[in-house]
N, CA, C and O atoms as a Maestro MAE file, in Angstrom:
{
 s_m_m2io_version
 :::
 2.0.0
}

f_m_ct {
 s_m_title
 :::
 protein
 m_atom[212] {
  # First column is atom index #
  i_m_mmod_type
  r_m_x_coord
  r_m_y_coord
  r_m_z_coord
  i_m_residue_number
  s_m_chain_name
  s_m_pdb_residue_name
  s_m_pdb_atom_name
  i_m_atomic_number
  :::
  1 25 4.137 27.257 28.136 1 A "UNK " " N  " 7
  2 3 4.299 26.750 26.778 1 A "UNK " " CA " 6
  3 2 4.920 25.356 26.786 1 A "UNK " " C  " 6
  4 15 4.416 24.410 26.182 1 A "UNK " " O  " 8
  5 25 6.002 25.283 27.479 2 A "UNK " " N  " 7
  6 3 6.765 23.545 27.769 2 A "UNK " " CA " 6
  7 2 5.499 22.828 28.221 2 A "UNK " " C  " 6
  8 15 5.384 21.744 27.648 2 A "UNK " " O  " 8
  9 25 4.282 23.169 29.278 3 A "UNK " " N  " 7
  10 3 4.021 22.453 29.683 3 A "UNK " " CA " 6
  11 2 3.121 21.777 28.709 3 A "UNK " " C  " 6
  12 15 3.080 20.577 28.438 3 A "UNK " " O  " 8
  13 25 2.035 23.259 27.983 4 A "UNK " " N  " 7
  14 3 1.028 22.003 27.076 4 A "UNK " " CA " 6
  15 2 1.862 21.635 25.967 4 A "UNK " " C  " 6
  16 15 1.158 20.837 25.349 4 A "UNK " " O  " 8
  17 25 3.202 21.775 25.212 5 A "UNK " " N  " 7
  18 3 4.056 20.672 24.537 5 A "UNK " " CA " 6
  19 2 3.927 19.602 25.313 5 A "UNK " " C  " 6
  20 15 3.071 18.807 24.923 5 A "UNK " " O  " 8
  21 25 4.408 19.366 26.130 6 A "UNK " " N  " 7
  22 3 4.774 18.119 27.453 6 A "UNK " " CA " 6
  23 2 3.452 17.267 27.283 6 A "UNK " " C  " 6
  24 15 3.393 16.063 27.030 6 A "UNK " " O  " 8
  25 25 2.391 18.162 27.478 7 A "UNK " " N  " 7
  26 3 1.166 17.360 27.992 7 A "UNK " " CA " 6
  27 2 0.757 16.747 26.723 7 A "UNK " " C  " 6
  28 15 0.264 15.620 26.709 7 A "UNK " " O  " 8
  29 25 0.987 17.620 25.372 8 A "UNK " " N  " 7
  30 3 0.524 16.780 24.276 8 A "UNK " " CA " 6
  31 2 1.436 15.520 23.985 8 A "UNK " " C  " 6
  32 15 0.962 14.447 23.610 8 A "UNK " " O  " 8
  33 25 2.731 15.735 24.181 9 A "UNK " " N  " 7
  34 3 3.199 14.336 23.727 9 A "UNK " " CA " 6
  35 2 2.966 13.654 24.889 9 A "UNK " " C  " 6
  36 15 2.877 12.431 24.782 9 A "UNK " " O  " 8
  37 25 2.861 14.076 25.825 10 A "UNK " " N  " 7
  38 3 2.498 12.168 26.586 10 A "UNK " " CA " 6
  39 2 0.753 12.057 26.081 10 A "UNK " " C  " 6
  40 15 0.324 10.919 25.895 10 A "UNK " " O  " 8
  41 25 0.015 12.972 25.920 11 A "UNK " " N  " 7
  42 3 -1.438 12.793 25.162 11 A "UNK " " CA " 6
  43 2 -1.521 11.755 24.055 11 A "UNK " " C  " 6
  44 15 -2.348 10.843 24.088 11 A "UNK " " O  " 8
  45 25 -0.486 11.945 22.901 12 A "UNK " " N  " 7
  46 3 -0.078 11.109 21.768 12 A "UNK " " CA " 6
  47 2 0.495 9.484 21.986 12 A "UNK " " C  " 6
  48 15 0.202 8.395 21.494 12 A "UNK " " O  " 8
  49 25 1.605 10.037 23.141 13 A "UNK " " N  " 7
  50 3 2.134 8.585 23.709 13 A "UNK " " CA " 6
  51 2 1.236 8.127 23.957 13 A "UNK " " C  " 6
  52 15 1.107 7.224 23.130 13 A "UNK " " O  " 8
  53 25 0.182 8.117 24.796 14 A "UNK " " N  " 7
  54 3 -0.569 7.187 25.545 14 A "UNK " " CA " 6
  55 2 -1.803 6.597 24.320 14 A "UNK " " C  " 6
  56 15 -2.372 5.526 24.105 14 A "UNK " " O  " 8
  57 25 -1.807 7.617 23.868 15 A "UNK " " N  " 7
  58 3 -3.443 7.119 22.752 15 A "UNK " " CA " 6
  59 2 -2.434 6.090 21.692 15 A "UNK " " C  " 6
  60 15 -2.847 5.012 21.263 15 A "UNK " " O  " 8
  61 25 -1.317 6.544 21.436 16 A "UNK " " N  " 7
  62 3 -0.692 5.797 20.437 16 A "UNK " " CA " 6
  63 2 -0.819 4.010 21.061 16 A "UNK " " C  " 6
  64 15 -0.841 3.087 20.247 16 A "UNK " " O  " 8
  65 25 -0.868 3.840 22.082 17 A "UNK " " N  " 7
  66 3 -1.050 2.484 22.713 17 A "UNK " " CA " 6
  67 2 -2.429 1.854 22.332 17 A "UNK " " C  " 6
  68 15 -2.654 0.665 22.557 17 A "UNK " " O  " 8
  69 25 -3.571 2.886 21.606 18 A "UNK " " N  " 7
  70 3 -4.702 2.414 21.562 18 A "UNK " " CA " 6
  71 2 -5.059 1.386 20.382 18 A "UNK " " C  " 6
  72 15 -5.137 2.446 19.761 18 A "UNK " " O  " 8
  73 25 -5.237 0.772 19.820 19 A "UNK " " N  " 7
  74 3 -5.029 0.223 18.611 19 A "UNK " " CA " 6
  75 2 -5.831 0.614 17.367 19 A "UNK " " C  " 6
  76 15 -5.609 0.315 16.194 19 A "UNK " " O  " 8
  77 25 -7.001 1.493 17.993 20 A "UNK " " N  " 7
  78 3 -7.964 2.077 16.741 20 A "UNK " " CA " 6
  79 2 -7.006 3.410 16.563 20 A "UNK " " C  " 6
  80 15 -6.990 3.985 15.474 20 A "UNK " " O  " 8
  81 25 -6.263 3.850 17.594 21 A "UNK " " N  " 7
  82 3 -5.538 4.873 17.184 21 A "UNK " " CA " 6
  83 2 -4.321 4.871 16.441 21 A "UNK " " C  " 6
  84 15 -3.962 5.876 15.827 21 A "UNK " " O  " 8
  85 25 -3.377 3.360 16.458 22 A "UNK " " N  " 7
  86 3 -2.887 3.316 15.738 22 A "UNK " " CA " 6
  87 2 -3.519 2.913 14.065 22 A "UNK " " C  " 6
  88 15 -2.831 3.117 13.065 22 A "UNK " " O  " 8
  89 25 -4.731 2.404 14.013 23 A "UNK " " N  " 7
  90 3 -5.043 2.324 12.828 23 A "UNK " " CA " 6
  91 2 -5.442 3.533 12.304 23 A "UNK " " C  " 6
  92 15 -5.425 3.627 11.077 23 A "UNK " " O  " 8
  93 25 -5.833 4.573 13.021 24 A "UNK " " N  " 7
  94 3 -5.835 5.875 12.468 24 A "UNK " " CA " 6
  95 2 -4.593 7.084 12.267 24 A "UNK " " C  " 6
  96 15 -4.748 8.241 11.877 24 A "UNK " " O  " 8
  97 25 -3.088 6.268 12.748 25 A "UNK " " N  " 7
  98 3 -2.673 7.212 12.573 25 A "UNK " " CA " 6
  99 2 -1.600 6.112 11.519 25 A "UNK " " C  " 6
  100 15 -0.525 6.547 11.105 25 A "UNK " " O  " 8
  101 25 -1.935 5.101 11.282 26 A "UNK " " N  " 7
  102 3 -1.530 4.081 10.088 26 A "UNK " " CA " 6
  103 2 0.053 3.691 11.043 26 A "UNK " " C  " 6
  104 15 1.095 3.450 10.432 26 A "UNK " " O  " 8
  105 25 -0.009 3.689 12.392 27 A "UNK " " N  " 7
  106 3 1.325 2.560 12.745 27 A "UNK " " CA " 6
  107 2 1.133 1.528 12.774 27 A "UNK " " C  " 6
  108 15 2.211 0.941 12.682 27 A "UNK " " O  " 8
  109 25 -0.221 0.401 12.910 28 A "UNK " " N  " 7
  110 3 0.157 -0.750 12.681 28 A "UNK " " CA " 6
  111 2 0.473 -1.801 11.002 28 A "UNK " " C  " 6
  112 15 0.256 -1.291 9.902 28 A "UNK " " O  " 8
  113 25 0.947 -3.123 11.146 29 A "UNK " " N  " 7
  114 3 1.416 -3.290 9.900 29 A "UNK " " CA " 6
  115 2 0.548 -4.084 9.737 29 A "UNK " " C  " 6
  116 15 -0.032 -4.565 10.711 29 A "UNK " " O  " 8
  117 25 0.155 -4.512 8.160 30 A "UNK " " N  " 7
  118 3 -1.145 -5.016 7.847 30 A "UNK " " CA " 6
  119 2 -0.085 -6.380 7.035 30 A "UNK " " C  " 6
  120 15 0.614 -6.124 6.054 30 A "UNK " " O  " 8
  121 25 -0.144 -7.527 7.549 31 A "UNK " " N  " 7
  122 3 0.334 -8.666 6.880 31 A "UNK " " CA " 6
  123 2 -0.451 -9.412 5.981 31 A "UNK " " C  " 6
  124 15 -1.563 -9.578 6.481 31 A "UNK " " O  " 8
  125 25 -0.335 -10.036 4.650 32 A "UNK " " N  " 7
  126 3 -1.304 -10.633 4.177 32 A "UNK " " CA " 6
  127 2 -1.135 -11.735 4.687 32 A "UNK " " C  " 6
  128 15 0.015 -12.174 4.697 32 A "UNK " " O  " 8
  129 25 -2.258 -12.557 5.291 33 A "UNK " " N  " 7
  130 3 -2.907 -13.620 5.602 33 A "UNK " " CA " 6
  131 2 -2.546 -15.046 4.393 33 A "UNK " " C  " 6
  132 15 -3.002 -15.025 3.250 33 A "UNK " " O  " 8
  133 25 -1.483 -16.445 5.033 34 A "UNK " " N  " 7
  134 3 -1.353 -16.907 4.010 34 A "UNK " " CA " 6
  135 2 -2.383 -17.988 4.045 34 A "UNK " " C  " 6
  136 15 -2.160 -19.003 3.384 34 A "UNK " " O  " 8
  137 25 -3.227 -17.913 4.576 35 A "UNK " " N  " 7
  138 3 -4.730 -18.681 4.176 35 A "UNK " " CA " 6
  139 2 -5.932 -17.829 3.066 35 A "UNK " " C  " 6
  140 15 -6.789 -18.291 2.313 35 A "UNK " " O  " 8
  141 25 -5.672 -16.930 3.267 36 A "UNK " " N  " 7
  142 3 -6.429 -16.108 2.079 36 A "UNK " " CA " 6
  143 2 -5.548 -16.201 0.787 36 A "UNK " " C  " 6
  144 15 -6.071 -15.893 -0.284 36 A "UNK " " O  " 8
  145 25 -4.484 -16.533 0.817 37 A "UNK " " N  " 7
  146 3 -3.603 -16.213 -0.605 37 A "UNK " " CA " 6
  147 2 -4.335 -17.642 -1.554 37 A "UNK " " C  " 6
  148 15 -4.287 -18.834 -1.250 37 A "UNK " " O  " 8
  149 25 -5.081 -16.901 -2.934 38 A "UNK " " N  " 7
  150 3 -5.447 -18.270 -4.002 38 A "UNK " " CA " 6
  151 2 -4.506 -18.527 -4.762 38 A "UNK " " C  " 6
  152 15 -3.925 -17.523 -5.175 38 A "UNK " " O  " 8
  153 25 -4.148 -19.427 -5.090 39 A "UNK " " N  " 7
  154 3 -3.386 -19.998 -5.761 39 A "UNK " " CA " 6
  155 2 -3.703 -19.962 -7.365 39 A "UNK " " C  " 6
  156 15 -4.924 -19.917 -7.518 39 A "UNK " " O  " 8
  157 25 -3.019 -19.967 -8.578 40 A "UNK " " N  " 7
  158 3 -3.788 -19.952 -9.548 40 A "UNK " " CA " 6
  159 2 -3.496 -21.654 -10.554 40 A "UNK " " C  " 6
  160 15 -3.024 -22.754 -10.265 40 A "UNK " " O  " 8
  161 25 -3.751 -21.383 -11.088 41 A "UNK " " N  " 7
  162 3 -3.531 -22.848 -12.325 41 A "UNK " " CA " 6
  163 2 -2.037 -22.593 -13.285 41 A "UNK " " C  " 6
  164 15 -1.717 -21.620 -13.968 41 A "UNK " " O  " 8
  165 25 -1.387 -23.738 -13.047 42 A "UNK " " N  " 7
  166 3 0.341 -22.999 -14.072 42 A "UNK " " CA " 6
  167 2 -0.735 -22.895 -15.461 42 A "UNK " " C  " 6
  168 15 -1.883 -23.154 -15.824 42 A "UNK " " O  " 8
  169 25 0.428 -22.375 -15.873 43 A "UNK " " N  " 7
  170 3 0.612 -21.929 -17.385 43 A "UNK " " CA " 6
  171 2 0.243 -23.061 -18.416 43 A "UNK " " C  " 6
  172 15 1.114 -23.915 -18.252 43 A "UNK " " O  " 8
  173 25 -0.394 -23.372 -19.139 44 A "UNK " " N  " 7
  174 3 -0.308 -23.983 -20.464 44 A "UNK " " CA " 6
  175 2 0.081 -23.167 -21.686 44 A "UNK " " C  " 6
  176 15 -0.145 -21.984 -21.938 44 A "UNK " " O  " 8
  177 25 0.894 -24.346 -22.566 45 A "UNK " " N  " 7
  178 3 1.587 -23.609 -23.613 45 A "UNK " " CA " 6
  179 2 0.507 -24.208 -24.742 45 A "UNK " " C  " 6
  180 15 0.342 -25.412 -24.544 45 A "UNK " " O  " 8
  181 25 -0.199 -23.752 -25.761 46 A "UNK " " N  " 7
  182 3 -0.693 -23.955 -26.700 46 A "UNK " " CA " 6
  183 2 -0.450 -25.250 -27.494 46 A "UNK " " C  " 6
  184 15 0.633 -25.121 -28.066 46 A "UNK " " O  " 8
  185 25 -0.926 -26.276 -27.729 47 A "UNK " " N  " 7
  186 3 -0.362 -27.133 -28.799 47 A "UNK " " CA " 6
  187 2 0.114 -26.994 -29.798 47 A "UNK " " C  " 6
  188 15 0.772 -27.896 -30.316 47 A "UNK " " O  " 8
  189 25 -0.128 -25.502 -30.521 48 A "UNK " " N  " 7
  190 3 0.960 -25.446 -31.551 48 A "UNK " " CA " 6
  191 2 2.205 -24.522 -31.528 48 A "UNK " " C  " 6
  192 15 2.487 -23.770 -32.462 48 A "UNK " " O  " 8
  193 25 3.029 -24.654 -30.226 49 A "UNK " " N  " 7
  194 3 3.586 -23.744 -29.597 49 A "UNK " " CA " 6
  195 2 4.687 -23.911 -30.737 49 A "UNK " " C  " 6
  196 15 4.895 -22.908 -31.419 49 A "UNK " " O  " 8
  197 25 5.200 -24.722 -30.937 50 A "UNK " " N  " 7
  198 3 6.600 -25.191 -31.562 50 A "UNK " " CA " 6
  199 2 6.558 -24.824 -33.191 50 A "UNK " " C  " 6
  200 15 7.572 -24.395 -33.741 50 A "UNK " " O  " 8
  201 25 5.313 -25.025 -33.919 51 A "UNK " " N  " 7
  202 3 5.222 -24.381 -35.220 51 A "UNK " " CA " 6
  203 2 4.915 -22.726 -35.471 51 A "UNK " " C  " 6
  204 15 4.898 -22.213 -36.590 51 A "UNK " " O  " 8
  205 25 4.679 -22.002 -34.203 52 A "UNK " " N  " 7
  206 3 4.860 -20.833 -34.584 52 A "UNK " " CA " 6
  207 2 5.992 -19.988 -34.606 52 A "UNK " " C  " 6
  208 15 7.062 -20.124 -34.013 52 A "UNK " " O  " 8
  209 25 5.403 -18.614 -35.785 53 A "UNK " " N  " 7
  210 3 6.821 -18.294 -36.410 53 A "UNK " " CA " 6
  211 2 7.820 -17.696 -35.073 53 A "UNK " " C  " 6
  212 15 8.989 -17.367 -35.276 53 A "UNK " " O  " 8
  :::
 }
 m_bond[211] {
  # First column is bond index #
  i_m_from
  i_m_to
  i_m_order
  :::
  1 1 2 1
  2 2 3 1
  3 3 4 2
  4 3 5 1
  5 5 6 1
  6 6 7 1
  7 7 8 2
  8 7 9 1
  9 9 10 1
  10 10 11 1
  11 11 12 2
  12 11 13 1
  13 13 14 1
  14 14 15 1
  15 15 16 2
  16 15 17 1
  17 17 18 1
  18 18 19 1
  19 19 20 2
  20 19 21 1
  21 21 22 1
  22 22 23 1
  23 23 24 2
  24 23 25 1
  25 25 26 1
  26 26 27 1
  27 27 28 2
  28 27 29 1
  29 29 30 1
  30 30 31 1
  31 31 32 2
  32 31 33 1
  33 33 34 1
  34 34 35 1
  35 35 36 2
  36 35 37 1
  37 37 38 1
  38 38 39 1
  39 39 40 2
  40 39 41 1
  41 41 42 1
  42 42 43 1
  43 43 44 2
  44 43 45 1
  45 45 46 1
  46 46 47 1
  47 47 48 2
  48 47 49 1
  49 49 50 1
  50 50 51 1
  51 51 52 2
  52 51 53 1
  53 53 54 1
  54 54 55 1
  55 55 56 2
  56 55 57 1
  57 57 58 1
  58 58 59 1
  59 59 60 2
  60 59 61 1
  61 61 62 1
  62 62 63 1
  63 63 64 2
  64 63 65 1
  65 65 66 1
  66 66 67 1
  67 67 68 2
  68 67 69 1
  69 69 70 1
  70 70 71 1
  71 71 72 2
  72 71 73 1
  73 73 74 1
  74 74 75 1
  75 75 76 2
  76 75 77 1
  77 77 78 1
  78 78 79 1
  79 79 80 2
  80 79 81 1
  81 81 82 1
  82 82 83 1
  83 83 84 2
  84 83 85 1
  85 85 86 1
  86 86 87 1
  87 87 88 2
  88 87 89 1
  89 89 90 1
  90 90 91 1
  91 91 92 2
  92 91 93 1
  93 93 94 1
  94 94 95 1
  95 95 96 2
  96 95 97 1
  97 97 98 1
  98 98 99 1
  99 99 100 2
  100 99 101 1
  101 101 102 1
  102 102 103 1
  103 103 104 2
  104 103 105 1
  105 105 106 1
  106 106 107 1
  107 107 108 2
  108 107 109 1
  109 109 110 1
  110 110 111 1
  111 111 112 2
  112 111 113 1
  113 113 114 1
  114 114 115 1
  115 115 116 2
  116 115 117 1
  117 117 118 1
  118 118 119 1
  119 119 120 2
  120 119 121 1
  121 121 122 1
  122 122 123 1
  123 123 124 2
  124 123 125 1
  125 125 126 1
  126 126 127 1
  127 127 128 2
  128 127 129 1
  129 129 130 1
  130 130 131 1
  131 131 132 2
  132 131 133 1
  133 133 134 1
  134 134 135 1
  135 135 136 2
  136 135 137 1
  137 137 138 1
  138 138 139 1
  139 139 140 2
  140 139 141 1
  141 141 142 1
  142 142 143 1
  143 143 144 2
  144 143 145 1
  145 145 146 1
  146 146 147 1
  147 147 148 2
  148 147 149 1
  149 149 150 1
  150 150 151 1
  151 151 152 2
  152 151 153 1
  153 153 154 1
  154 154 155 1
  155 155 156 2
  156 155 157 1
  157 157 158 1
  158 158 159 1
  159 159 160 2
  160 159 161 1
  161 161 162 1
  162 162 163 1
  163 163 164 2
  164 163 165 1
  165 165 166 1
  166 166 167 1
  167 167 168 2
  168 167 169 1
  169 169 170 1
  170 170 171 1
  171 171 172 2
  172 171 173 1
  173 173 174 1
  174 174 175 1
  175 175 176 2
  176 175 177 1
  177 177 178 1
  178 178 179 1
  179 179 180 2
  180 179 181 1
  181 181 182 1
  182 182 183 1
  183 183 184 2
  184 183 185 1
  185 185 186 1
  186 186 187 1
  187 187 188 2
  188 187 189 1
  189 189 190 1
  190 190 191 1
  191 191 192 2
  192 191 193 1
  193 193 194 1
  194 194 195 1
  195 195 196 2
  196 195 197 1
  197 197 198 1
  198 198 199 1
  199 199 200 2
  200 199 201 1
  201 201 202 1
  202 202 203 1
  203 203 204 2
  204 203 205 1
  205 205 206 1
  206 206 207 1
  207 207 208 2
  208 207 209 1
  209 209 210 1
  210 210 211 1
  211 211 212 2
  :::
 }
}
């Protein structure tokens, strides 16, 4: 019984090194990319910002 415990975690250890396996078991971290980030346009305030109630 110790042994196939034993054998599965070094089974896990070792695949965990794989990188499709960490994307399947969700350990690696997913950074957003700051070349993909769009930028947007500021804010405009209305021209009749100041006469409303």
């Amino acid at each position: 019984m110790k042994k196939t415990i034993l054998t599965l975690m070094a089974l896990c250890f070792i695949l965990s090194g794989c990188t499709t396996m960490k994307k399947w078991f969700g350990l690696n971290k997913s950074t957003p990319d700051e070349t993909k980030i769009e930028t947007r346009a500021p804010l405009v305030l209305p021209p009749d910002f100041d006469e409303l109630p």
